[in-house]
C-alpha positions as CSV (number, residue, x, y, z in Angstrom):
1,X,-20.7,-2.2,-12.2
2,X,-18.7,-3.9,-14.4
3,X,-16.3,-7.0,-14.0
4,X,-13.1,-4.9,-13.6
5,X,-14.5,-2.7,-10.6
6,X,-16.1,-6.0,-8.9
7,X,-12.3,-7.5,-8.7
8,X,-10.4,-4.3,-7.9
9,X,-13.3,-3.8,-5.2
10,X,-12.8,-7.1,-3.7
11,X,-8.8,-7.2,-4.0
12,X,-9.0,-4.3,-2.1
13,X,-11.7,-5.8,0.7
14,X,-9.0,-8.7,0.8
15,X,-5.8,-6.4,1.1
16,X,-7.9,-4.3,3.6
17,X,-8.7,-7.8,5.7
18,X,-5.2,-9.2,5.7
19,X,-4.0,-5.7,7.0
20,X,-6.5,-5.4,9.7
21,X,-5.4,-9.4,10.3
22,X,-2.2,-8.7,10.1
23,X,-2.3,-5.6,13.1
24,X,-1.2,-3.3,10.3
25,X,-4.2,-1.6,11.3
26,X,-3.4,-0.9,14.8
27,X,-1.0,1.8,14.9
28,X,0.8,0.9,18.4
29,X,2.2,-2.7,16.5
30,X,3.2,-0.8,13.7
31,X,5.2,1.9,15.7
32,X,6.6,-1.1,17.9
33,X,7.9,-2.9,14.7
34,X,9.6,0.3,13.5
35,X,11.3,0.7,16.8
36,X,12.4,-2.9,16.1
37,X,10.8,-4.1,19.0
38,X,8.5,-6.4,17.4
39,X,9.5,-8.0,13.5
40,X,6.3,-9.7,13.4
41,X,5.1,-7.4,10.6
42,X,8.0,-8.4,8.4
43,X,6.6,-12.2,8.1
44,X,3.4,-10.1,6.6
45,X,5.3,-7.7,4.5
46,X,7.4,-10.5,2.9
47,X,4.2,-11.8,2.1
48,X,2.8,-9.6,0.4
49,X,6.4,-8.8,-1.6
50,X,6.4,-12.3,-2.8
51,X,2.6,-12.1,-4.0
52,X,3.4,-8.9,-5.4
53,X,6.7,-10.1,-7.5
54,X,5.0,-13.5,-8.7
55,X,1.9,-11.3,-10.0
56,X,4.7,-9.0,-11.7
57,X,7.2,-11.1,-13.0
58,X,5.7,-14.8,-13.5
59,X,2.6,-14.9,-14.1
60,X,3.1,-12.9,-17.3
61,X,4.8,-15.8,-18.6
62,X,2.3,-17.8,-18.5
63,X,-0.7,-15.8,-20.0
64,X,-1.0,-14.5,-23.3
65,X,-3.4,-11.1,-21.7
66,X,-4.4,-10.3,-18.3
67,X,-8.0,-11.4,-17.4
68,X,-9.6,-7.9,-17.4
69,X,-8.5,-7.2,-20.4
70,X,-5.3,-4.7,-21.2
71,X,-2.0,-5.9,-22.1
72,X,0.9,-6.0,-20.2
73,X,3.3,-3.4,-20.0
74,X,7.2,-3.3,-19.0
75,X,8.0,-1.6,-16.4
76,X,9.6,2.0,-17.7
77,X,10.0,3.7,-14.6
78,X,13.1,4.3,-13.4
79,X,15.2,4.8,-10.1
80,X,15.7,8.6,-9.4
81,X,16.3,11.4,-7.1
82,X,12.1,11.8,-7.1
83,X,12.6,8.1,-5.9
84,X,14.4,9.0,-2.7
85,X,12.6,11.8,-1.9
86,X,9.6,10.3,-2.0
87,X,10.4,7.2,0.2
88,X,12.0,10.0,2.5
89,X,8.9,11.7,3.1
90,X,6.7,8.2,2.9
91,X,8.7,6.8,5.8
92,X,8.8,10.3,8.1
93,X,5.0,9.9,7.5
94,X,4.8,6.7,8.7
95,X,7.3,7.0,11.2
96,X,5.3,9.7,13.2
97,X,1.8,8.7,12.2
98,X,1.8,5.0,12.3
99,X,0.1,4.2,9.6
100,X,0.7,4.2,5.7
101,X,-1.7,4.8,3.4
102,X,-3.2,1.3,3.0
103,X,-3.3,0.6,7.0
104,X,-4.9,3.6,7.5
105,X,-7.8,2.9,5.4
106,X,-8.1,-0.4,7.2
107,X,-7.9,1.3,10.6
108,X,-10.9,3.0,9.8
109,X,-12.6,-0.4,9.4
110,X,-11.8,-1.2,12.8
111,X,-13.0,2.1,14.2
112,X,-10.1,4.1,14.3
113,X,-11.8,7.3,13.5
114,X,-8.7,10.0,14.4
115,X,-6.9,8.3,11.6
116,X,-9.3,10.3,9.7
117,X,-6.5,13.3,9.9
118,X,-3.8,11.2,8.5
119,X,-5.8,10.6,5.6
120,X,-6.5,13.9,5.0
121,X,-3.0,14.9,5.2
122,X,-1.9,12.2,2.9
123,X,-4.7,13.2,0.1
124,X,-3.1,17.1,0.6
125,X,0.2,15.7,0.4
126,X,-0.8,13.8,-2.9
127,X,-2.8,16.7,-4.4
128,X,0.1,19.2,-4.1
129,X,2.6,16.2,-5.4
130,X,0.5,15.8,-8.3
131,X,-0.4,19.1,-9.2
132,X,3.1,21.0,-8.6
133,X,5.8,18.3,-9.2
134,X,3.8,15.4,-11.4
């Protein structure tokens, strides 16, 4: 194994135990917060939003590669229709299942095993996306 899959492996046990921490893992807080009867999961999203933009957009500045090796890359991406459509059907997901991708994968952690057909549902949903529209 080299040093790239021992990080990603461990940023992901780490994102996995602040999920599970966090009760993004259980899917009855999760469906409470989007019925806006408890914001306690925005404190964790924020979080992880200001993590996210410091790793995009200052830490850059201040090293010459990334650590694994690469180079960094602007962003070319753009806002679009697919955009939309894709948050659309992201939130509906979430919205009926509880759980997003990430959390689900943590819910099995915690031994939420009839997650296990939201996950396959989201790895069909992915396949077609990628094979007929990507």
């Amino acid at each position: 194994m080299n040093k790239r899959n021992i990080v990603l492996f461990l940023a992901g046990i780490l994102f996995g135990f602040g999920l599970g921490l966090g009760g993004m893992a259980k899917q009855e807080i999760v469906l409470s917060f989007l019925q806006l009867e408890d914001l306690g999961l925005l404190v964790l999203m924020g979080g992880a939003a200001s993590v996210t933009f410091i790793a995009i957009n200052i830490i850059p500045r201040f090293l010459k590669k990334p650590f694994l090796g690469g180079g960094f890359k602007p962003r070319t991406r753009t806002f679009s229709r697919n955009t939309i459509i894709g948050a659309i059907i992201f939130g509906v997901g979430w919205g009926i299942s509880g759980q997003c991708p990430g959390s689900a994968l943590a819910s099995l952690g915690v031994g939420n095993l009839p997650v296990l057909i939201g996950i396959t549902t989201e790895f069909i949903g992915s396949y077609i996306m990628g094979r007929y529209f990507g």
